[in-house]
MMTF fields as JSON, N, C-alpha, C and O atoms, coordinates in Angstrom:
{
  "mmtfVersion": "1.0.0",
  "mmtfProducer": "UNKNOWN",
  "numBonds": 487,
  "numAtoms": 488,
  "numGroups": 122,
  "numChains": 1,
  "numModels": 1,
  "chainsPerModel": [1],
  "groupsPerChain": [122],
  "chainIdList": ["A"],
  "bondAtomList": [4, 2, 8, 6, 12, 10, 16, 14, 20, 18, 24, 22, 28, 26, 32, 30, 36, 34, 40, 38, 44, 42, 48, 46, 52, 50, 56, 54, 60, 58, 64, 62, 68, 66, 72, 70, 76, 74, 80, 78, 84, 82, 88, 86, 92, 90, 96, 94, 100, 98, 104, 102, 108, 106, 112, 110, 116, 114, 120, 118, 124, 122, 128, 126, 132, 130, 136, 134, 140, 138, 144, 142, 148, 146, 152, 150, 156, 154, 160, 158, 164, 162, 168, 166, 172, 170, 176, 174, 180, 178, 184, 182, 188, 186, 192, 190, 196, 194, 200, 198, 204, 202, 208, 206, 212, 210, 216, 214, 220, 218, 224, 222, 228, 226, 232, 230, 236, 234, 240, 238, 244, 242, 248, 246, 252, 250, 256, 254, 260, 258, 264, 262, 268, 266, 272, 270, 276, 274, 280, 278, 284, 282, 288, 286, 292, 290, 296, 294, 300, 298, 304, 302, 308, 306, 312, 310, 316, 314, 320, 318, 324, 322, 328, 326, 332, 330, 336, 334, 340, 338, 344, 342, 348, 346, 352, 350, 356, 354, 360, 358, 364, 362, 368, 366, 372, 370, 376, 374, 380, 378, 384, 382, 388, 386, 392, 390, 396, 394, 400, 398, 404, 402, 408, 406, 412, 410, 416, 414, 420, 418, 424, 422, 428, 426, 432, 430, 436, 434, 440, 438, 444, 442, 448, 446, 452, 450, 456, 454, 460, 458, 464, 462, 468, 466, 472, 470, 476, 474, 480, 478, 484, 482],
  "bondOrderList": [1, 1, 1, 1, 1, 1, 1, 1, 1, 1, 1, 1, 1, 1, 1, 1, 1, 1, 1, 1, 1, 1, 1, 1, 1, 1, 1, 1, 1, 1, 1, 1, 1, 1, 1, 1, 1, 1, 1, 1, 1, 1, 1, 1, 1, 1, 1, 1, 1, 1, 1, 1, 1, 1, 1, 1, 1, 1, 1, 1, 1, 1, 1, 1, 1, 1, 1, 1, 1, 1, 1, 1, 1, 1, 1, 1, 1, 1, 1, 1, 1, 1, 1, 1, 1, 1, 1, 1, 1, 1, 1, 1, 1, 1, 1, 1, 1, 1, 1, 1, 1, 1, 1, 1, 1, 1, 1, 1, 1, 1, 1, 1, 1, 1, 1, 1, 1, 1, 1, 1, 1],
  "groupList": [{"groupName": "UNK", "atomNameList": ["N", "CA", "C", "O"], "elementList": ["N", "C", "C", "O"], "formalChargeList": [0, 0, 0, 0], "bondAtomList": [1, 0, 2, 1, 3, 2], "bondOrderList": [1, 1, 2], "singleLetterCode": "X", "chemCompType": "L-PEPTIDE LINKING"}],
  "groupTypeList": [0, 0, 0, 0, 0, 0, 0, 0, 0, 0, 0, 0, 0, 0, 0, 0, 0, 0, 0, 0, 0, 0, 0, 0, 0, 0, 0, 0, 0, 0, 0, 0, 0, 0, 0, 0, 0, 0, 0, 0, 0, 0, 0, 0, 0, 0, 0, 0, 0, 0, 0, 0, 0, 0, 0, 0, 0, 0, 0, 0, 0, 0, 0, 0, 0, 0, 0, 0, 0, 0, 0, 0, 0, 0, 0, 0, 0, 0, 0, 0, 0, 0, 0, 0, 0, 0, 0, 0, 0, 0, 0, 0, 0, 0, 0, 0, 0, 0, 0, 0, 0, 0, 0, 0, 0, 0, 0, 0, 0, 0, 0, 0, 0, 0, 0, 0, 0, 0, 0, 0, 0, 0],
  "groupIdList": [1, 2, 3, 4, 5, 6, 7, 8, 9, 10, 11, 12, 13, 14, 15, 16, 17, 18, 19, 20, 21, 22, 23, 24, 25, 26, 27, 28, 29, 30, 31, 32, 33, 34, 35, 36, 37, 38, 39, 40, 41, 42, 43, 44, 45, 46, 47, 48, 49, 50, 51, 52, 53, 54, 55, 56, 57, 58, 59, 60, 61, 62, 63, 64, 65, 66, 67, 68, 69, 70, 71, 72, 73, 74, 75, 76, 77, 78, 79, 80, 81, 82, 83, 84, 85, 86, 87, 88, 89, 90, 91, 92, 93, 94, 95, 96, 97, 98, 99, 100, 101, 102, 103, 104, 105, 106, 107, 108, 109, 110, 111, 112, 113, 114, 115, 116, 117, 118, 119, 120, 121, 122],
  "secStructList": [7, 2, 2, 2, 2, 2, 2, 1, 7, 3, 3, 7, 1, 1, 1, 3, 3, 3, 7, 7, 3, 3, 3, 1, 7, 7, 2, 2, 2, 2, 2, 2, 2, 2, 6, 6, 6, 6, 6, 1, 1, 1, 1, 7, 3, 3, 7, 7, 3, 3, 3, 3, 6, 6, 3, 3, 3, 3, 3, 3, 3, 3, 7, 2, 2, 2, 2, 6, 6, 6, 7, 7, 6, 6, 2, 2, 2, 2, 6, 6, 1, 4, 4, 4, 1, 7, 3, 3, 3, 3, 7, 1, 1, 3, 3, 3, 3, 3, 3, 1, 7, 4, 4, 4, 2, 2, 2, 2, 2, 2, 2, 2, 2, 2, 2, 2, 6, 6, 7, 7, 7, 7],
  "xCoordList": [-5.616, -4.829, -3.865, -2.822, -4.173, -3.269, -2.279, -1.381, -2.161, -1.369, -0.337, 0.886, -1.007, 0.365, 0.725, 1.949, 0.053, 0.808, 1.843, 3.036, 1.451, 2.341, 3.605, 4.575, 3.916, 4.621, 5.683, 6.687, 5.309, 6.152, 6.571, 7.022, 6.253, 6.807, 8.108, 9.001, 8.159, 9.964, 9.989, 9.179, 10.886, 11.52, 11.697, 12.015, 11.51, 11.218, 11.977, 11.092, 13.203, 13.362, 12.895, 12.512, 13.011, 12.024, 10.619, 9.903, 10.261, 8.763, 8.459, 9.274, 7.511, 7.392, 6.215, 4.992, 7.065, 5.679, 5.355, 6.074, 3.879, 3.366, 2.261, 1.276, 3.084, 2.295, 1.753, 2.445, 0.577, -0.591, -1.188, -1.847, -1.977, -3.005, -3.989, -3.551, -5.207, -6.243, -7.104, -6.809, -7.546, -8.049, -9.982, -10.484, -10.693, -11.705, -12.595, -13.784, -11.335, -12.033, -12.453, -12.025, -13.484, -13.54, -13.183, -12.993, -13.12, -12.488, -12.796, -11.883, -13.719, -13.867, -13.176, -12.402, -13.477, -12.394, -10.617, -9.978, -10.043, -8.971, -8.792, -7.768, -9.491, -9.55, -9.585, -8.972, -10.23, -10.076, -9.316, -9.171, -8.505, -7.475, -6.219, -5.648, -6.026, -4.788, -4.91, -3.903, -6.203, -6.416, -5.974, -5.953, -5.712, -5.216, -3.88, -3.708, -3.151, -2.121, -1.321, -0.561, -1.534, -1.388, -1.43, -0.73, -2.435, -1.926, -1.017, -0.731, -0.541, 0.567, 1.68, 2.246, 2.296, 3.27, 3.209, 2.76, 3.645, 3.851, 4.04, 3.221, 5.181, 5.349, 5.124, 5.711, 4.173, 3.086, 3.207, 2.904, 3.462, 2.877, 2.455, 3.248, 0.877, 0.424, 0.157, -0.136, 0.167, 0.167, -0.676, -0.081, -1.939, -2.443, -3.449, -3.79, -3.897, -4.505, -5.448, -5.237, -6.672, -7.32, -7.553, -7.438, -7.89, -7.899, -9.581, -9.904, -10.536, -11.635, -12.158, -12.297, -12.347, -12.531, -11.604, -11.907, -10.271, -9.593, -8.829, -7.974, -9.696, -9.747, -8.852, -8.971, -8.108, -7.069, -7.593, -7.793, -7.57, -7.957, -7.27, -7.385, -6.379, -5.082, -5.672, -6.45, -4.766, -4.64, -3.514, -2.769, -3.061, -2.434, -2.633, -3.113, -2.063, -2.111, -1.353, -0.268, -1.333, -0.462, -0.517, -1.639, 0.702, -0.076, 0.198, 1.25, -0.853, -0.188, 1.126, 1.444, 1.947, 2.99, 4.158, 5.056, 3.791, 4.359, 4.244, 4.926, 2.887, 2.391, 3.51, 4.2, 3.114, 4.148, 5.504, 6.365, 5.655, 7.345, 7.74, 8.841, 6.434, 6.81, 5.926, 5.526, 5.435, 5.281, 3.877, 3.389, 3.44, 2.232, 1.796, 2.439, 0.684, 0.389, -0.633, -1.546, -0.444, -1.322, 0.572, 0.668, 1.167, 2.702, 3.094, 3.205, 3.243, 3.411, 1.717, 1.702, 0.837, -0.607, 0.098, 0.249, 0.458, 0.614, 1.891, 2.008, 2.97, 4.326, 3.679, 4.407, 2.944, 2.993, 2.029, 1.756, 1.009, -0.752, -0.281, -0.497, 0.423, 1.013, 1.44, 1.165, 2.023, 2.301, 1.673, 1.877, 0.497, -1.003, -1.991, -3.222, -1.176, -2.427, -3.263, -4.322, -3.231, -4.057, -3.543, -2.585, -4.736, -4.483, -5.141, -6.195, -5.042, -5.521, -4.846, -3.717, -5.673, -5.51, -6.107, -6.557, -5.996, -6.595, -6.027, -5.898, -5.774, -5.091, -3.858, -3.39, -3.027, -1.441, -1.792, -0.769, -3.101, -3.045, -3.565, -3.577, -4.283, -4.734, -5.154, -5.972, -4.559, -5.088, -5.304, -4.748, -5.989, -6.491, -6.443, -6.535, -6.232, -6.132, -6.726, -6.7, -7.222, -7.74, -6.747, -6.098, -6.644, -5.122, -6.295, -7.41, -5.525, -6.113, -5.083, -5.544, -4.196, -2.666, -2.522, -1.698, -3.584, -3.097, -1.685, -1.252, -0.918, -0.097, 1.635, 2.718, 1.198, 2.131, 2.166, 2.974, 0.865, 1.085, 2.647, 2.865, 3.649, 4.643, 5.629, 6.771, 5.475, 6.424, 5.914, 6.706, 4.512, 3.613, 4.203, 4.447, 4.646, 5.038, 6.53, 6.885, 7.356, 8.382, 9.1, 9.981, 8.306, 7.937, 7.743, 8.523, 6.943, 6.533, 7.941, 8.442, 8.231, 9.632, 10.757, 11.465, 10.989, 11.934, 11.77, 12.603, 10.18, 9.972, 9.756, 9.79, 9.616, 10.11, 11.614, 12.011, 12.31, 14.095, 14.627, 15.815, 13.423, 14.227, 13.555, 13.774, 12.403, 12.573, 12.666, 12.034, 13.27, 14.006, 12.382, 11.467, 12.56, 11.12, 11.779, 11.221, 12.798, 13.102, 12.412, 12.767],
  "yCoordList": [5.189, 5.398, 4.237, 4.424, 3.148, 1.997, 1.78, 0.997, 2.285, 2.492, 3.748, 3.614, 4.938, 5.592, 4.88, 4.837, 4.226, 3.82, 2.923, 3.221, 1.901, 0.814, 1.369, 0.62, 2.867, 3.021, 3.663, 3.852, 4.181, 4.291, 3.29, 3.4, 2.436, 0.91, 1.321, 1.852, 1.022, 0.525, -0.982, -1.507, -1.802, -2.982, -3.232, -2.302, -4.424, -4.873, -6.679, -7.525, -7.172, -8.179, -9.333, -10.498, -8.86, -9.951, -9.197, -9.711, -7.924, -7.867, -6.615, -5.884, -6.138, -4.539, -3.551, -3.558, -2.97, -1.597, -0.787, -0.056, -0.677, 0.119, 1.329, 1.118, 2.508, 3.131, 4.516, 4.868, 5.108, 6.112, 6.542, 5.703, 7.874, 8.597, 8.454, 8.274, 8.531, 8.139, 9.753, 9.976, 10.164, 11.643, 10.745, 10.049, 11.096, 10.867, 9.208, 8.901, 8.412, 7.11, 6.812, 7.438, 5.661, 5.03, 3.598, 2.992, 3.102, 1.772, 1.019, 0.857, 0.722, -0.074, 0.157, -0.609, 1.292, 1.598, 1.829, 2.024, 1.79, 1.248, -0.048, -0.439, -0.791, -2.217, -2.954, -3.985, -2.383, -2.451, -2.356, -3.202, -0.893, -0.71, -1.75, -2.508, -1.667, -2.742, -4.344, -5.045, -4.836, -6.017, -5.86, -6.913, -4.851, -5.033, -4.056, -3.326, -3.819, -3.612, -5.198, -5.576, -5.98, -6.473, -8.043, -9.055, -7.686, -9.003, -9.044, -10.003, -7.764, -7.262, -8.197, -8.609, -8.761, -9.136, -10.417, -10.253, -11.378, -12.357, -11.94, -12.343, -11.087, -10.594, -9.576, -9.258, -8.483, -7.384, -6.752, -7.453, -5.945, -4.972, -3.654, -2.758, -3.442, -2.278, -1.151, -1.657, 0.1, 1.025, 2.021, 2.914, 2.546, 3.338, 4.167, 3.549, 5.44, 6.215, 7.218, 7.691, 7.443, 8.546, 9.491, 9.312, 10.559, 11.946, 11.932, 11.645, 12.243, 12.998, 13.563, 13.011, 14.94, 15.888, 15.653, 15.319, 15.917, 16.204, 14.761, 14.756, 13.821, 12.16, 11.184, 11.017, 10.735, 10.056, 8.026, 7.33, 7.989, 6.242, 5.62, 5.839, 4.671, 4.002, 2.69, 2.322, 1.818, 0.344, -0.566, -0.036, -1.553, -2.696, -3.549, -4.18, -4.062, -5.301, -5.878, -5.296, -7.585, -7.973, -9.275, -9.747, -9.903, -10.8, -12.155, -12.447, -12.89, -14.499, -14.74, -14.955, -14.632, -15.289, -14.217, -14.698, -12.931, -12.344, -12.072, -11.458, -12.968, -12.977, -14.532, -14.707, -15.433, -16.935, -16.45, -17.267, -15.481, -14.948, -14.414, -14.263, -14.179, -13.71, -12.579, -12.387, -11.458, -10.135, -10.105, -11.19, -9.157, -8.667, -7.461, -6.474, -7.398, -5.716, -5.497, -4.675, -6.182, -5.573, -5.369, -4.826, -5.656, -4.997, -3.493, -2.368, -3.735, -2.291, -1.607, -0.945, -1.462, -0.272, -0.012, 1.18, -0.839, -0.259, 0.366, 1.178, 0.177, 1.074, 2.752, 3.686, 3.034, 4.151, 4.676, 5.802, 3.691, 4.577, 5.462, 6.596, 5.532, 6.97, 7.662, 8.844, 7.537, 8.923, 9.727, 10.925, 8.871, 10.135, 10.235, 10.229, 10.322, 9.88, 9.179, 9.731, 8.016, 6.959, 5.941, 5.817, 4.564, 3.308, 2.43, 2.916, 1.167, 0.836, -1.342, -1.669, -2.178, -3.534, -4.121, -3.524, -5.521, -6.576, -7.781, -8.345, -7.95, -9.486, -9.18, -8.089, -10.615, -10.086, -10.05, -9.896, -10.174, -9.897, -8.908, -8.35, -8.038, -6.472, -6.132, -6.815, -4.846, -4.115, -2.729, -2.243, -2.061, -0.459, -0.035, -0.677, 1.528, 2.408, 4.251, 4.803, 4.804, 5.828, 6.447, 5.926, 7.881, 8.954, 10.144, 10.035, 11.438, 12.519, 13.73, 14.862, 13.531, 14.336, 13.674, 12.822, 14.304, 13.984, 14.557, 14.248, 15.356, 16.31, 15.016, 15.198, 13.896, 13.32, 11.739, 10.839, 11.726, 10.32, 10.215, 9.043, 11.086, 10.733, 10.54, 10.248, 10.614, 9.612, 8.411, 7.469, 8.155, 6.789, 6.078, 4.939, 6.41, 5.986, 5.731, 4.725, 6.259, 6.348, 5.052, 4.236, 5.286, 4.158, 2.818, 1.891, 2.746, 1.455, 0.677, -0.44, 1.696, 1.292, 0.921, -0.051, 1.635, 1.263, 0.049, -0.557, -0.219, -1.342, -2.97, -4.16, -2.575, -3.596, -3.606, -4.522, -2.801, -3.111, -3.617, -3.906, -3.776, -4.301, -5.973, -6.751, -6.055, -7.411, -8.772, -8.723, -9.812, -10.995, -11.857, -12.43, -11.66, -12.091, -12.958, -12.978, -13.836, -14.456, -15.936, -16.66],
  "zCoordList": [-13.903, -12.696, -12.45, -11.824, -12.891, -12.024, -13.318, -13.008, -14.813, -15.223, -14.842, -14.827, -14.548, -13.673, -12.646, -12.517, -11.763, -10.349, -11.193, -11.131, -11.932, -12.264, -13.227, -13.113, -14.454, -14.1, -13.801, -14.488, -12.175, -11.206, -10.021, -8.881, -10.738, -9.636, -9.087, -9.747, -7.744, -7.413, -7.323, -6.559, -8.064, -7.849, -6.386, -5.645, -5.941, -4.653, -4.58, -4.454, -4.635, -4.653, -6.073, -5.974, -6.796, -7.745, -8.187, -9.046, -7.536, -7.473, -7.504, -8.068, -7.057, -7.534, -6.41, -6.267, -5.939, -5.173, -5.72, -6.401, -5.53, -6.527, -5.277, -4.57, -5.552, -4.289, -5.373, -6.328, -5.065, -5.06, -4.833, -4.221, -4.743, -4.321, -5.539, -6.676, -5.29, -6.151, -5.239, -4.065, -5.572, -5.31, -5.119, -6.002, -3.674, -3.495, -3.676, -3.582, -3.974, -4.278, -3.052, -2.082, -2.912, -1.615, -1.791, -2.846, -0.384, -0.074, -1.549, -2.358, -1.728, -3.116, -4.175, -4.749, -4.454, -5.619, -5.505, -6.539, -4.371, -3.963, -4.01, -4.571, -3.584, -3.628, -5.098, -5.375, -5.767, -7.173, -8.091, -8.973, -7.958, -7.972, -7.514, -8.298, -6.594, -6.126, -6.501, -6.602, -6.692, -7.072, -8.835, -9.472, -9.402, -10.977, -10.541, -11.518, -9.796, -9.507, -9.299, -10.19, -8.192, -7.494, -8.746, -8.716, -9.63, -10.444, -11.499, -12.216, -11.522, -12.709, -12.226, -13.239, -11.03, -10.98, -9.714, -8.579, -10.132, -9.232, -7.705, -6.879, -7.298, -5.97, -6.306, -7.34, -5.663, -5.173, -3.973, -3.007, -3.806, -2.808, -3.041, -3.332, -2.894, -3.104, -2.04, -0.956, -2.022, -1.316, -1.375, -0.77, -1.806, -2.331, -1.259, -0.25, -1.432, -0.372, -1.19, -2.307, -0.241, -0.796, 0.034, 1.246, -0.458, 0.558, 0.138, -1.014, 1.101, 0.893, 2.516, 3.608, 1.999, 3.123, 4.277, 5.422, 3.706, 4.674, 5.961, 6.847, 5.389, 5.706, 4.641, 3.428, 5.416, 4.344, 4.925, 5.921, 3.591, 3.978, 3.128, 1.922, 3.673, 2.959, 3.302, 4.183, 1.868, 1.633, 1.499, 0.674, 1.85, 1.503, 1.589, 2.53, -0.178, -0.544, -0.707, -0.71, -0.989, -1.11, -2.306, -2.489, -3.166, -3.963, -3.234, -2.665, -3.338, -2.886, -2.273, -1.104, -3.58, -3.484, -2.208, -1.516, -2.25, -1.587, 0.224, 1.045, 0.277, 1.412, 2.097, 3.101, 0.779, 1.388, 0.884, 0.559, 0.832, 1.308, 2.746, 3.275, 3.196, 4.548, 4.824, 5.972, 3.4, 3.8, 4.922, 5.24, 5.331, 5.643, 5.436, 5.794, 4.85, 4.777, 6.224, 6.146, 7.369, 8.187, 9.168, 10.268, 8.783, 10.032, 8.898, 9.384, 7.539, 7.187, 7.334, 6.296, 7.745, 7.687, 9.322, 9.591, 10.228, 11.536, 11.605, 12.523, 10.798, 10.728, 9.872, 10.209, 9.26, 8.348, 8.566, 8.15, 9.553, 9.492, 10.474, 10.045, 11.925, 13.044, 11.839, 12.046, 10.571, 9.974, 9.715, 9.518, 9.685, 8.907, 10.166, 10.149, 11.195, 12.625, 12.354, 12.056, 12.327, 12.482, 12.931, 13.694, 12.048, 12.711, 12.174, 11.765, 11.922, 10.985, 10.804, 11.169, 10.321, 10.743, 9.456, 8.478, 9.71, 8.083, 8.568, 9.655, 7.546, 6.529, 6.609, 6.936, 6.163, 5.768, 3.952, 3.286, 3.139, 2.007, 2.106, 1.009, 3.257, 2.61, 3.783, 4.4, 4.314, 5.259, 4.989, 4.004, 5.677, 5.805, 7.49, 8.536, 7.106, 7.717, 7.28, 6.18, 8.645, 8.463, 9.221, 10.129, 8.69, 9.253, 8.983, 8.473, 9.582, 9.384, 8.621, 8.479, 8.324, 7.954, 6.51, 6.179, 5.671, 3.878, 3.512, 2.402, 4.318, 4.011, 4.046, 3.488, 4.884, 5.057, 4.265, 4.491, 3.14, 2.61, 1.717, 1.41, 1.293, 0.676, 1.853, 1.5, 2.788, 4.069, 4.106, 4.138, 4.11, 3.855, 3.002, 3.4, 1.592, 0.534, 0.704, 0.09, 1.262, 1.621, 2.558, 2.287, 3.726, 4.713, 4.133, 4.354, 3.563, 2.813, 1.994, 2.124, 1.236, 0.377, 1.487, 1.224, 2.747, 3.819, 4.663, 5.336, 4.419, 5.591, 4.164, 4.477, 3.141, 1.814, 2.241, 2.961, 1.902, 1.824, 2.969, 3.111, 4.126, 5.709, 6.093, 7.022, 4.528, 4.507, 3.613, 2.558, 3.854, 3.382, 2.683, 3.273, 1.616, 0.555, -0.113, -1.21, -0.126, -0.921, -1.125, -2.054]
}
């Protein structure tokens, strides 16, 4: 799996998002996931979500260096988790969120890439 996510990377400043659905994993195995996402590239941001029963539970990560650029993945889980009705908090290296609307994680994915391009990681 984290070779398809990785590649469909979008370029991100120097760096790379890497967003996915992983079908029934739980938190751990997301976490797992994004931690060998997330070391593929100096600047990181991961995005990944699972659907089980109808329950969508999303992640972000982030790598080091992209965190002392500025990013946070707990300001993008609170911009994209209302897409999937939810809500959801962390770290600025990794936050989660629970949504109930699997139907809308490719606005999630979407979102994520819009709220990367609106910020200054240099």
């Amino acid at each position: 799996e984290a070779e398809r996510i990785a590649a469909a990377a979008t370029s991100i400043d120097g760096g790379a998002l890497y967003t996915g659905r992983l079908e029934g994993a739980d938190v751990d195995g997301l976490r797992s996931l994004a931690d060998r996402l997330r070391a593929r590239t100096a600047k990181a941001a991961v995005v990944v979500a699972s659907v089980s029963g109808g329950k969508v539970l999303l992640l972000v990560a982030a790598s080091p260096e992209l965190v002392d650029a500025g990013f946070s993945s707990v300001a993008l889980v609170k911009e994209v988790a209302p897409l999937i009705g939810g809500g959801g908090g962390g770290r600025p290296d990794l936050a989660q969120a629970g949504g109930k609307d699997p139907a809308k994680l490719p606005e999630v994915f979407a979102g994520a890439k819009s709220f990367l391009g609106r910020q200054s990681l240099s």
